[in-house]
ROTITOR-976707 format. One record per residue (C-alpha): x, y negated, z. Coordinates in pm, 1 decimal, padded with zeros to 6 digits. Each point is the difference from the previous one (the first is absolute). Example, Ala and Ser with C-alpha at 12.3 -4.5 7.8 and 13.67 -1.06 7.14 Angstrom:
BEGIN
> 01230.0_00450.0_00780.0
> 00137.0_-00344.0_-00066.0
***
This chain:
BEGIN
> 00514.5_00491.9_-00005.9
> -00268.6_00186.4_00092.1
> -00393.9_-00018.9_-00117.8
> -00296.8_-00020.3_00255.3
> -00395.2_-00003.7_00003.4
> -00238.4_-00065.5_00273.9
> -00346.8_-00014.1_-00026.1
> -00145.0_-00158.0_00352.5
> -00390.8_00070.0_00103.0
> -00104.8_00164.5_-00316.9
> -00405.8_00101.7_-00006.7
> 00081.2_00309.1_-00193.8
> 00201.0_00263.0_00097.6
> -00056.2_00297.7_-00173.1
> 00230.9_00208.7_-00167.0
> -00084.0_-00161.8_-00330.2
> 00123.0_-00303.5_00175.3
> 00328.6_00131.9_00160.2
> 00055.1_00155.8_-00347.7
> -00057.7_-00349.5_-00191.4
> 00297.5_-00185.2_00295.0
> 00247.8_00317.9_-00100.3
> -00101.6_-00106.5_-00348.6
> 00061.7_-00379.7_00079.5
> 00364.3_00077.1_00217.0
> 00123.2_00203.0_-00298.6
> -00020.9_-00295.9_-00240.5
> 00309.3_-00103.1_00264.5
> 00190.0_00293.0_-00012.1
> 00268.7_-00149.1_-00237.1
> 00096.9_-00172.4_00337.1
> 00023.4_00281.1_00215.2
> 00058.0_00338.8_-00241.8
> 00206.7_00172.1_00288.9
> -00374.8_00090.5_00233.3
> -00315.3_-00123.2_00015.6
> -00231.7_-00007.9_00329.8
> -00357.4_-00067.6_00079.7
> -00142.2_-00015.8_00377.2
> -00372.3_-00055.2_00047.5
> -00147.5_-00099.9_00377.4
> -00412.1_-00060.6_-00039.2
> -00051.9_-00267.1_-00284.5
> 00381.8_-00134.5_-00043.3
> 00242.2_00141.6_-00259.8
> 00358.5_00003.4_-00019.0
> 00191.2_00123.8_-00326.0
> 00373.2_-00060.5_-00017.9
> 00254.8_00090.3_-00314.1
> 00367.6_00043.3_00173.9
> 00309.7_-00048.7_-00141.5
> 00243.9_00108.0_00208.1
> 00299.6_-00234.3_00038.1
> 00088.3_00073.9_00408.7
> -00011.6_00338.3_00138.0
> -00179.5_00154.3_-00323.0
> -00026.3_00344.2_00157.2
> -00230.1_-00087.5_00212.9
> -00192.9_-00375.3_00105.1
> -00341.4_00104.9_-00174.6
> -00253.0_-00254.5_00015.8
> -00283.1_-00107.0_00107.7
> 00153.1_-00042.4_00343.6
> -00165.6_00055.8_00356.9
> 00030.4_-00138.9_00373.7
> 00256.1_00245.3_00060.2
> 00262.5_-00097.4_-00290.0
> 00282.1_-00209.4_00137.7
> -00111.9_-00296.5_-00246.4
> -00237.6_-00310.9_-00026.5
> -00295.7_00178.8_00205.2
> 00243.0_-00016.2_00271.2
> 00091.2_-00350.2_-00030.3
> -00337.4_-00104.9_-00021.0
> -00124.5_00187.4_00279.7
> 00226.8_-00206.2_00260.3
> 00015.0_-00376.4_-00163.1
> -00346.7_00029.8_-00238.7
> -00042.4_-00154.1_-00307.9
> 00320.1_-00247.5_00159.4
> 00170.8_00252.4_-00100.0
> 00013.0_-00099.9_-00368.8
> 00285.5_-00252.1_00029.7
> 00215.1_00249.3_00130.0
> 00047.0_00172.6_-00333.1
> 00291.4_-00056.1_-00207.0
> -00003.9_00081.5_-00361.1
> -00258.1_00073.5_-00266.3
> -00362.8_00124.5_00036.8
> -00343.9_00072.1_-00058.4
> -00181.4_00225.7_00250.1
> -00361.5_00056.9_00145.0
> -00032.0_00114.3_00381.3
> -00309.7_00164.9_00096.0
> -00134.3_00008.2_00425.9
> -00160.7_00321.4_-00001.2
> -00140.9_-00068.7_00351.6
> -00210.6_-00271.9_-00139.7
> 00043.6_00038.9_-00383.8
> 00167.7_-00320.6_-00009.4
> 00240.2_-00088.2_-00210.9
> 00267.2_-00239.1_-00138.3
> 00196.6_-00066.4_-00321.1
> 00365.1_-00222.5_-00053.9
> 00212.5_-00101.9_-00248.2
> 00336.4_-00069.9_-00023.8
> 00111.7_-00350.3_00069.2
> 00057.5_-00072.8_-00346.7
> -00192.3_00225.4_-00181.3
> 00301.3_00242.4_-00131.7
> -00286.9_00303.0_-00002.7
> -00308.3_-00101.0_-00153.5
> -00316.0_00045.0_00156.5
> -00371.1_-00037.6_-00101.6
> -00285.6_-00038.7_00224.2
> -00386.9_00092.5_-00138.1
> -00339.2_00036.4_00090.7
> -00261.4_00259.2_-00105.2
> -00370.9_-00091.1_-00018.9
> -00055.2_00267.0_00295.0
> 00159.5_-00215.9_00260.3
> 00326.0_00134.0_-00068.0
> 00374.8_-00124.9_00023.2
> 00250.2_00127.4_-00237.9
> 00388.7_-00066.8_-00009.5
> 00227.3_00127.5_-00282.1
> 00381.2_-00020.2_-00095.0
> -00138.9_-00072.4_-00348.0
> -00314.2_-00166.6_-00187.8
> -00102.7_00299.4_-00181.8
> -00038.5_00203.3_00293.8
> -00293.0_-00227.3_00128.8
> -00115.2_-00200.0_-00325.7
> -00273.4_00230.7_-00098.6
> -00143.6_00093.0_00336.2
> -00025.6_-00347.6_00166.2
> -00233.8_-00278.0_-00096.2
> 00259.5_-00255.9_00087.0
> 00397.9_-00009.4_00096.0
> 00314.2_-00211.4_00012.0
> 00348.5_-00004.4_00044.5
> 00100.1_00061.0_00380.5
> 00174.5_-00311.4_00065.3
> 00364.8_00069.8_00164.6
> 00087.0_-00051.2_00365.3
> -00351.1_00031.6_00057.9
> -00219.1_00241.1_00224.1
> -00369.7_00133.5_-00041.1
> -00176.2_00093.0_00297.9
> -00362.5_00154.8_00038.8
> -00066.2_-00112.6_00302.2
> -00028.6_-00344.9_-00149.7
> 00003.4_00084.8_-00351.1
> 00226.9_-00269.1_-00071.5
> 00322.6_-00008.6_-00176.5
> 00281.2_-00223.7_00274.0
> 00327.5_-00075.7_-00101.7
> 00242.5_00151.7_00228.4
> 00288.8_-00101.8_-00178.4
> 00130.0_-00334.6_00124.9
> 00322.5_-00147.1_-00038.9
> 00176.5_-00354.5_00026.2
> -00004.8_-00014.6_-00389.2
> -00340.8_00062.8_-00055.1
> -00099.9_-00345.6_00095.8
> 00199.1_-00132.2_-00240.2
> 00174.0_-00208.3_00248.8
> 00339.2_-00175.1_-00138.3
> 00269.7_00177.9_00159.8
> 00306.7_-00170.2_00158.2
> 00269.9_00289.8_00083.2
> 00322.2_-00006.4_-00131.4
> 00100.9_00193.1_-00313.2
> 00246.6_00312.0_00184.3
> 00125.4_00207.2_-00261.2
> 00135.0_00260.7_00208.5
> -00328.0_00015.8_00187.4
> -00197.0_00048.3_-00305.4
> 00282.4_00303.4_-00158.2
> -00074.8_00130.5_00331.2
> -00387.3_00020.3_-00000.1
> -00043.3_00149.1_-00383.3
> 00321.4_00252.4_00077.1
> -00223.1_00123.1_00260.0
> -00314.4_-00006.1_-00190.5
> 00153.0_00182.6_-00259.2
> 00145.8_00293.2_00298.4
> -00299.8_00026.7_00140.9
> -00174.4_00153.5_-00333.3
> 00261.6_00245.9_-00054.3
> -00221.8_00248.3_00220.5
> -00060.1_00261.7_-00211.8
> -00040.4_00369.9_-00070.8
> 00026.3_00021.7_-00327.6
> 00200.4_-00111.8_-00337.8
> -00014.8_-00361.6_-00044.5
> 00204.3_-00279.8_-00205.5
> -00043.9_-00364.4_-00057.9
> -00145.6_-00168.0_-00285.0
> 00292.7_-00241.9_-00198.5
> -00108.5_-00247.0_-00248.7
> 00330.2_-00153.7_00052.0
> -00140.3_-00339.4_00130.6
> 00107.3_-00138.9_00350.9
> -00335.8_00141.7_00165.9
> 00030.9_00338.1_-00050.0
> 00411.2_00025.6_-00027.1
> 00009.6_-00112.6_00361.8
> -00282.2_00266.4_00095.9
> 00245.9_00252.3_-00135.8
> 00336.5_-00173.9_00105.9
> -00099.8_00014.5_00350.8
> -00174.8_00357.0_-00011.1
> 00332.8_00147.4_-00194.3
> 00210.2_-00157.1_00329.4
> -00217.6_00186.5_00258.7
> -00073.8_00327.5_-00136.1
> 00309.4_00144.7_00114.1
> -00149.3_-00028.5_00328.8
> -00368.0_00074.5_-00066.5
> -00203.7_00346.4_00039.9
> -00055.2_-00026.8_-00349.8
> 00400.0_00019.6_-00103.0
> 00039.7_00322.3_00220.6
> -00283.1_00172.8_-00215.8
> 00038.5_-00143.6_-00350.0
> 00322.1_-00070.3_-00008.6
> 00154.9_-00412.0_00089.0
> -00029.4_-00089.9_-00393.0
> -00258.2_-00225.4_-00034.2
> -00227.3_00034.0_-00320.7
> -00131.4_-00291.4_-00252.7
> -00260.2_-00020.4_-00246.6
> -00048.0_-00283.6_-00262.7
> -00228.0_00023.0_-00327.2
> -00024.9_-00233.7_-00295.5
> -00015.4_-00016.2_-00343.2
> 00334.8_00074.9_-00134.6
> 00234.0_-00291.2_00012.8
> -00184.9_-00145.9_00259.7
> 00141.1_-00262.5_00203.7
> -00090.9_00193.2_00306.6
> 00164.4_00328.2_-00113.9
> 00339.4_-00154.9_-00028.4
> 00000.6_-00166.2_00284.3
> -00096.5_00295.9_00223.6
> 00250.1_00196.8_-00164.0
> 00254.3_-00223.4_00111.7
> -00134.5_-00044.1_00367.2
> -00053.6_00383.9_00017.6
> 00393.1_00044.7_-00095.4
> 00095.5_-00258.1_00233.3
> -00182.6_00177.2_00277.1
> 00077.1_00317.9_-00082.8
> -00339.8_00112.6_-00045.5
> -00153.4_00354.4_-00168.7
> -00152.9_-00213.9_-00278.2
> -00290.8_00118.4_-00242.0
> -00070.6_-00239.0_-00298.6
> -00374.3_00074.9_-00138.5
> -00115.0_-00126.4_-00340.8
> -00301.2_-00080.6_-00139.8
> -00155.4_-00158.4_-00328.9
> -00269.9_-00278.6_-00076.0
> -00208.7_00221.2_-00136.3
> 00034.9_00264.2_00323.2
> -00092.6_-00274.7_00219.7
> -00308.5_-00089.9_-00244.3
> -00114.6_00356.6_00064.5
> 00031.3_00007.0_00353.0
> -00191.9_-00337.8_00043.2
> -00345.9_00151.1_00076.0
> 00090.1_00273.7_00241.4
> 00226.9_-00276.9_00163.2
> -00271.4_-00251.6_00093.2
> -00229.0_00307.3_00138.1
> 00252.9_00037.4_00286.1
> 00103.0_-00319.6_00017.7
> -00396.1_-00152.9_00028.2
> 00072.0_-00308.0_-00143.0
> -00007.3_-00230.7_-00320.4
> 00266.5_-00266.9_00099.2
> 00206.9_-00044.2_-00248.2
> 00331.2_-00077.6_00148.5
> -00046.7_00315.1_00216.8
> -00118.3_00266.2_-00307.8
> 00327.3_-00117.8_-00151.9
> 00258.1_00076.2_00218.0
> -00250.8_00317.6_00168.8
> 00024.2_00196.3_-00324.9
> 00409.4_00051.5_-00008.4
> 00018.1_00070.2_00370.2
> -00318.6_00232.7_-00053.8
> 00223.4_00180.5_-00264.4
> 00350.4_00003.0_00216.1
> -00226.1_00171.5_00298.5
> -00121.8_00283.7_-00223.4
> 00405.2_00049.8_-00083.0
> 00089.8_-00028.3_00373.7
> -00256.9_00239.7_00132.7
> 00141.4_00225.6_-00322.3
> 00297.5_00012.9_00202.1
> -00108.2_00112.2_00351.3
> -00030.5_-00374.8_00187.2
> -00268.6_-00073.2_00191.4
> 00150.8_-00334.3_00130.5
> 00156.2_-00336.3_-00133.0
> 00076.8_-00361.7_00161.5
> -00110.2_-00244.5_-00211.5
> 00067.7_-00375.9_00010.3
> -00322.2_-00174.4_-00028.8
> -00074.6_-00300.3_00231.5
> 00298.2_-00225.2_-00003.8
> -00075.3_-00213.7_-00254.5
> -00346.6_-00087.6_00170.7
> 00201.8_-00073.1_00338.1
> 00301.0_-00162.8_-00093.1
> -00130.6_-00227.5_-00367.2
> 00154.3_00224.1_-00222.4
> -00217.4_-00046.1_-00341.6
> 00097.3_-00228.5_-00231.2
> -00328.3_-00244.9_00044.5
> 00186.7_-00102.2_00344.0
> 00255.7_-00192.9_-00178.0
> -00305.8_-00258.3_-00005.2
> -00078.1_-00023.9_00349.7
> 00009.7_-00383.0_00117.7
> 00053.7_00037.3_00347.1
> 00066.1_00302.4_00257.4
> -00346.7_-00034.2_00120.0
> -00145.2_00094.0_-00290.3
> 00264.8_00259.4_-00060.7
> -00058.6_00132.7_00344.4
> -00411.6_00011.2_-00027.7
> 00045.5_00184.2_-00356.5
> 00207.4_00246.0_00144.0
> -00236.3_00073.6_00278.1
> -00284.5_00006.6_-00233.6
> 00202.1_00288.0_-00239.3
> 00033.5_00245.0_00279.0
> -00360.6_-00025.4_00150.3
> -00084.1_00093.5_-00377.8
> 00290.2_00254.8_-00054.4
> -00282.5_00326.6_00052.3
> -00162.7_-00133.7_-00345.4
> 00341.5_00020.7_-00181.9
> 00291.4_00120.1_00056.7
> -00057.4_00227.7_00313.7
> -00312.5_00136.9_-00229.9
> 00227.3_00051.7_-00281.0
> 00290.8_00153.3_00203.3
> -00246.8_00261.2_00215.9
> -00263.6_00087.6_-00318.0
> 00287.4_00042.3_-00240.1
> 00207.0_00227.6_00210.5
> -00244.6_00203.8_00176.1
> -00194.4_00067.8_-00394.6
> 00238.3_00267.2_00051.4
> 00105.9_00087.5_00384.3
> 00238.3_-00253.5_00035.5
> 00051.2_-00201.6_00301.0
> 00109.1_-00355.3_-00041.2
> 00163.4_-00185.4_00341.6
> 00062.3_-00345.9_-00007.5
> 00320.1_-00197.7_00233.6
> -00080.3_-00329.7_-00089.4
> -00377.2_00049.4_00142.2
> 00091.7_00120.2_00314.3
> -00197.6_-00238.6_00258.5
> 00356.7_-00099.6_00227.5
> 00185.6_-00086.6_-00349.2
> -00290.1_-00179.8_-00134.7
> -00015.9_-00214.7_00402.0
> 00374.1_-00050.9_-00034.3
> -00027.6_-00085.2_-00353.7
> -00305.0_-00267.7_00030.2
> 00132.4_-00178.0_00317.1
> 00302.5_-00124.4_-00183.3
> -00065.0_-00416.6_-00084.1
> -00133.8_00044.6_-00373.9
> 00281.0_-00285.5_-00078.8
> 00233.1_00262.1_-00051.0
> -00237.7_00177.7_-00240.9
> 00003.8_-00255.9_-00218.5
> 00160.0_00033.9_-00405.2
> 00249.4_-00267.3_00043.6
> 00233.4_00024.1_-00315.8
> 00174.5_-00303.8_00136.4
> 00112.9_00226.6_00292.5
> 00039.6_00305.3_-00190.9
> -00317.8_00138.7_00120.2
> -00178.7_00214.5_-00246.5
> -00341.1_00234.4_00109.8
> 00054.9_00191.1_00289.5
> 00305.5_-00156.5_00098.7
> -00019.3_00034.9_00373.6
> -00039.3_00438.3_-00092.5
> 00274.9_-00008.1_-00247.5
> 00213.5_-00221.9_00211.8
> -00048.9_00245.1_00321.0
> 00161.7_00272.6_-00187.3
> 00257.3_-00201.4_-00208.5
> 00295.6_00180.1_00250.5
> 00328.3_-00010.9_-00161.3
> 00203.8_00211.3_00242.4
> -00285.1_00306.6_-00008.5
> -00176.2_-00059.5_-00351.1
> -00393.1_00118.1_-00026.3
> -00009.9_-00092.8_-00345.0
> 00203.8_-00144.7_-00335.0
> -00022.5_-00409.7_00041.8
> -00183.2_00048.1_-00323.6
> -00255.0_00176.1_00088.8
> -00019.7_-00128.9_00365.7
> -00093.9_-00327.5_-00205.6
> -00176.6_00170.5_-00312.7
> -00328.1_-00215.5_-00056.9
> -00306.6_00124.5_00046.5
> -00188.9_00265.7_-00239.5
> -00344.6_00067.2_00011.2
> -00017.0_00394.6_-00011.8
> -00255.6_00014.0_-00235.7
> 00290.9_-00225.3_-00241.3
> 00271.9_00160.0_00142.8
> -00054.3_00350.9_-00189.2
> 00009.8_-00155.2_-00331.5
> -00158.6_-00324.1_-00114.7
> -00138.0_00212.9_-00288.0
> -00221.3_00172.8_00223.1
> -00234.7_-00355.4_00076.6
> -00000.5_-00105.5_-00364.5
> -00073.7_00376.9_-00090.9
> -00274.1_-00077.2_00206.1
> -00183.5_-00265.3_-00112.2
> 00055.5_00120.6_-00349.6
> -00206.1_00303.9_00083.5
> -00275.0_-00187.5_00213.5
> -00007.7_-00250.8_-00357.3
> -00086.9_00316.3_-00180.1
> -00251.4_00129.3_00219.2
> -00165.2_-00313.1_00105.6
> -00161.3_-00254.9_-00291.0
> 00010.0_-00384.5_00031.9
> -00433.0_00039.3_-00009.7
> 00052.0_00234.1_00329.7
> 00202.4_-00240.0_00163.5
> -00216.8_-00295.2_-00051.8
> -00298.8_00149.3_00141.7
> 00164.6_00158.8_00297.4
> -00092.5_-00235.8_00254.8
> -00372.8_00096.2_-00104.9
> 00135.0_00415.9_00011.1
> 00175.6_-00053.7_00346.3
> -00090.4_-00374.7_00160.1
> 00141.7_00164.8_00303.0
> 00405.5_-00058.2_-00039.9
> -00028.5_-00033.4_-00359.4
> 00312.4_00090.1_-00191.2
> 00150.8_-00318.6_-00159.9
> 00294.2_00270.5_-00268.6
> -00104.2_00292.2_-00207.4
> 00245.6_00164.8_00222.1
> -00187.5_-00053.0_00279.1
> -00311.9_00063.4_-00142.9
> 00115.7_00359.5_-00104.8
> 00116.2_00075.0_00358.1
> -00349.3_-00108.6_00092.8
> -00186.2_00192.5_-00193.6
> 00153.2_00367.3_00078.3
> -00013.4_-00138.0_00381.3
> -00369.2_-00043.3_-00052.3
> -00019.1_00319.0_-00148.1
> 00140.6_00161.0_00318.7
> -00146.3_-00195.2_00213.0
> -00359.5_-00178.7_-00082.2
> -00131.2_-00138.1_00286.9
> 00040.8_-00355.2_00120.2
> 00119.7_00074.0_00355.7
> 00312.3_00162.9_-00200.8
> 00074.3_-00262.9_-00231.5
> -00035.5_-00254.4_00337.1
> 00301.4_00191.9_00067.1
> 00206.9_-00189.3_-00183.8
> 00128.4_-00315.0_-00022.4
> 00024.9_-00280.4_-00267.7
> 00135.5_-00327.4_-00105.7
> 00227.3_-00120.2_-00262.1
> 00390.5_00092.9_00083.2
> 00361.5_-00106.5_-00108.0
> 00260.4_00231.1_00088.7
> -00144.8_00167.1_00247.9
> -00138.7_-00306.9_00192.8
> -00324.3_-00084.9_00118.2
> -00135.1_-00369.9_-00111.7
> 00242.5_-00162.5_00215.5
> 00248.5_00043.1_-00347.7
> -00235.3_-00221.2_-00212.4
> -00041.7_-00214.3_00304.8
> 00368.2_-00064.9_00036.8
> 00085.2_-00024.3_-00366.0
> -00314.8_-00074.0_-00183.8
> 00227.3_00074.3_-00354.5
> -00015.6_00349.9_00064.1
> -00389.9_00015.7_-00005.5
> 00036.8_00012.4_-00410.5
> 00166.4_00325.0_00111.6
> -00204.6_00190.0_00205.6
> 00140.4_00375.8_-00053.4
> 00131.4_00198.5_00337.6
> 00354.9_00111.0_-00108.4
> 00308.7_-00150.8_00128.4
> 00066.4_-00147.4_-00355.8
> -00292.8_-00205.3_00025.9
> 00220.6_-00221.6_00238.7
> 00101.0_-00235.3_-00271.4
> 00330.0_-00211.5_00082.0
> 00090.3_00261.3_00283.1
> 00004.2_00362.6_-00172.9
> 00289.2_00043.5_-00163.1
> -00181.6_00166.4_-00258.5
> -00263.9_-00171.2_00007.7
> -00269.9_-00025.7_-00255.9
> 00051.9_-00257.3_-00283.0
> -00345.0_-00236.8_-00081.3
> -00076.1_-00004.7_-00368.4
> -00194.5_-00154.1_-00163.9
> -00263.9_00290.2_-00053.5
> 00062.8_00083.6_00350.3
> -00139.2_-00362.6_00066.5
> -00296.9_00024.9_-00219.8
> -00134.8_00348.4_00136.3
> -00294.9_-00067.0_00166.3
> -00040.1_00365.2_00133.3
> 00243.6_-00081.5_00236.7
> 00211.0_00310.5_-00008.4
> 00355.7_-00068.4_-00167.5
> -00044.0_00278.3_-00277.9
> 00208.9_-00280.5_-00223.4
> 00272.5_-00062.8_00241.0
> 00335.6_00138.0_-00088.5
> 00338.0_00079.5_00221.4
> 00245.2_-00265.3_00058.0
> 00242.5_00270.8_00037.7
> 00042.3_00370.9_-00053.6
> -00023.1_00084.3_00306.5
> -01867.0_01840.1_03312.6
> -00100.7_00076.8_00230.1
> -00293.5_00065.5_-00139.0
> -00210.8_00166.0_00333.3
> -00142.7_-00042.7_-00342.8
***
């Protein structure tokens, strides 16, 4: 995915100031390594960092009028035009008749965007935070399915679906219907021009991604230069849950797998450099950011610019382990609705700044916008965790693949519960963790944090350690605004504690927080009980186990 800058109505431009945006764009060029571009018309600046997925020969950007892309679009519907895009992205359009300009996101916020403003009057937009932080007096996160126009300097939502609303949805549960719609999703991001494979954890999310992309590469573009055998990546610590059970989807599918390894201690190191790119101190996303951060660097080792991911479906269809606890499929349904709309501060910004740290390209099936439609219009009923039925998370997704003539997957994994990816690599790796944040981090620190940050103040050491090489990064307010906070269970927002107020003596973001539903869930001690820090240091295992016109 590629990187952009634009800097809109700046009072300054000298060649100091061009040199300083060049400066700025090539803190992005981890994005975009392949070319980098910079077009300047009176007082507006456009930098873009390409990495070259389609057509890599040629497609230089910044585009003009004349390029057979969004310029052309826009010139016969106008900023309509906006809800005729399908897929993921982040770009800035500038008029140069009148030196107006716009700026979109994706619908869901699968590319991140930041918008700024200088003290000069200025607008600034940016793929990342640290293109922008030190040269604006205040910015934010570009909110997703939104568009920024100058002519009313306003940000408008453009992305509107039934969904949104929150409206409880009536239609009937069509399993065909909904194969269907992701099969398609999944085709449609085959479009490539370069080496790509999927990423395989080995859990039903990203085993379908590569189930239904092994089925259609015999017939894609992609087969007839690279060959129709699909590859896989998985990493994790070794004798990791997740590594054996990719293993065994990648054999079952017939995949070119490549297992990557890495230690505690490796992932320690890599923590810092990991939340510069990533621009965040959540917790529950520094976790599982720092393996996939260290499986990218291995993929782009190998000459792939590209991987499908699986990230989204357990916003749309329940799938954490908190939902077991929802009362009603109201609530169900309005807690799903409310995980997507916040998917660009977690796993989209995890999947995108982890991958593209080193040129990689993440895609994402479940997040395209006519799966997700399909997906949310079916009556929330059927969403439900019934064990009386047989229902477990996600059963309406594993169910819609469960096809015994023309198998996607082993039953086993088809039904294989849910694994948070950050657990999934080797539970080792969050207890390795916290013992490391316990070392650097001393009970006197902790107590006076909400005096050190009152802003989101960390409640773990672990937390607190993330927050204070963030800081370090990033010092301003407007960047730790960026962010968002709250106590968590599993990967939940309060809605966990809400449902099941047991679990607020619990309050920790992996999957194995999910006490009386993980499998492997954490076991309550007594010390556990008694630790007022609030982190579960004490707790022990139950079991082993772009169109960028810039």
């Amino acid at each position: 995915m590629c990187g952009i800058l634009a800097v809109l109505g700046i009072a300054d431009n000298s060649q100091a100031k061009r040199s300083r945006i060049i400066e700025l764009s090539r803190r992005l060029r981890h994005r975009g390594p392949d070319w980098s571009g910079l077009h300047c018309h009176e007082d507006c600046y456009l930098a873009h960092q390409r990495l070259a997925i389609v057509d890599p020969a040629s497609g230089d950007q910044p585009l003009y009028n004349e390029d057979k892309t969004v310029a052309v679009t826009y010139e016969e519907y106008g900023e309509e035009f906006v809800d005729m895009l399908d897929g993921m992205f982040s770009f800035v359009l500038l008029d140069t008749r009148d030196k107006s300009f716009i700026a979109a996101r994706d619908a869901i916020g699968i590319t991140p965007l930041y918008i700024g403003w200088g003290l000069d009057g200025s607008v600034w937009f940016a793929s990342e935070m640290k293109a922008l932080s030190d040269d604006c007096e205040r910015f934010m996160s570009f909110l997703p399915g939104h568009i920024y126009s100058s002519k009313t300097g306003e940000l408008k939502r453009w992305y509107n679906p039934p969904w949104y609303s929150e409206h409880i949805p009536s239609a009937p549960y069509d399993s065909l219907v909904l194969r269907k719609a992701f099969e398609k999703a999944v085709v449609k991001r085959l479009m490539t021009d370069v080496p790509f494979g999927v990423l395989l954890s080995g859990g039903l999310d990203s085993s379908l991604v590569a189930s239904v992309a092994s089925r259609y590469m015999k017939d894609s573009k992609a087969a007839f230069q690279w060959g129709s055998q699909l590859h896989s990546f998985c990493i994790g610590l070794k004798g990791s849950p997740d590594l054996k059970a990719a293993r065994e989807v990648a054999d079952y599918l017939g995949t070119r797998h490549h297992e990557f390894y890495f230690t505690v201690q490796e992932g320690i190191d890599a923590i810092e450099e990991v939340i510069y790119h990533i621009e965040t101190y959540d917790v529950t996303t520094i976790r599982a950011s720092t393996p996939m951060f260290l499986m990218s660097r291995k993929i782009k080792s190998l000459g792939v610019k590209m991987v499908l991911s699986g990230e989204g479906s357990d916003e749309i269809f329940g799938g954490y382990l908190y939902f077991h606890k929802a009362p009603n499929k109201e609530e169900l349904h309005q807690e799903t609705c409310s995980k997507i709309k916040a998917l660009h501060l977690y796993d989209c910004l995890r999947a995108n700044k982890s991958t593209s740290a080193w040129g990689v390209e993440a895609r994402v099936p479940f997040l395209d916008k006519e799966f997700i439609n399909v997906a949310m219009s079916i009556d929330p009923e059927w969403k439900m965790i019934r064990p009386d039925l047989g229902r477990i998370e996600k059963w309406v997704l594993r169910n819609a693949f469960d096809d015994e003539l023309n198998p996607y997957l082993p039953k086993h994994i088809l039904y294989r519960q849910k694994e948070q990816f950050s657990d999934g690599v080797g539970y080792s790796w969050i207890d390795g963790l916290k013992d490391h944040a316990n070392r650097q981090v001393t009970d006197a620190m902790l107590a006076n944090a909400s005096f050190v940050y009152p802003e989101n103040t960390p409640t773990t050491k672990e937390g607190y350690y993330y927050r204070t090489i963030f800081e370090r990064f990033f010092p301003k307010n407007a960047a730790r605004s960026t962010v968002p906070g709250g106590p968590s269970v599993a990967c939940s927002t309060a809605k966990a504690v809400e449902w099941d107020a047991a679990w607020s003596n619990n309050l920790d973001p992996s999957g194995r927080a999910a006490l009386g539903v993980h499998v492997s869930a954490y076991e309550e001690t007594k010390e556990a009980k008694d630790d007022s820090s609030g982190y579960a240091s004490s707790q022990k295992l139950q079991v082993e186990k772009n169109v960028v016109i810039v």
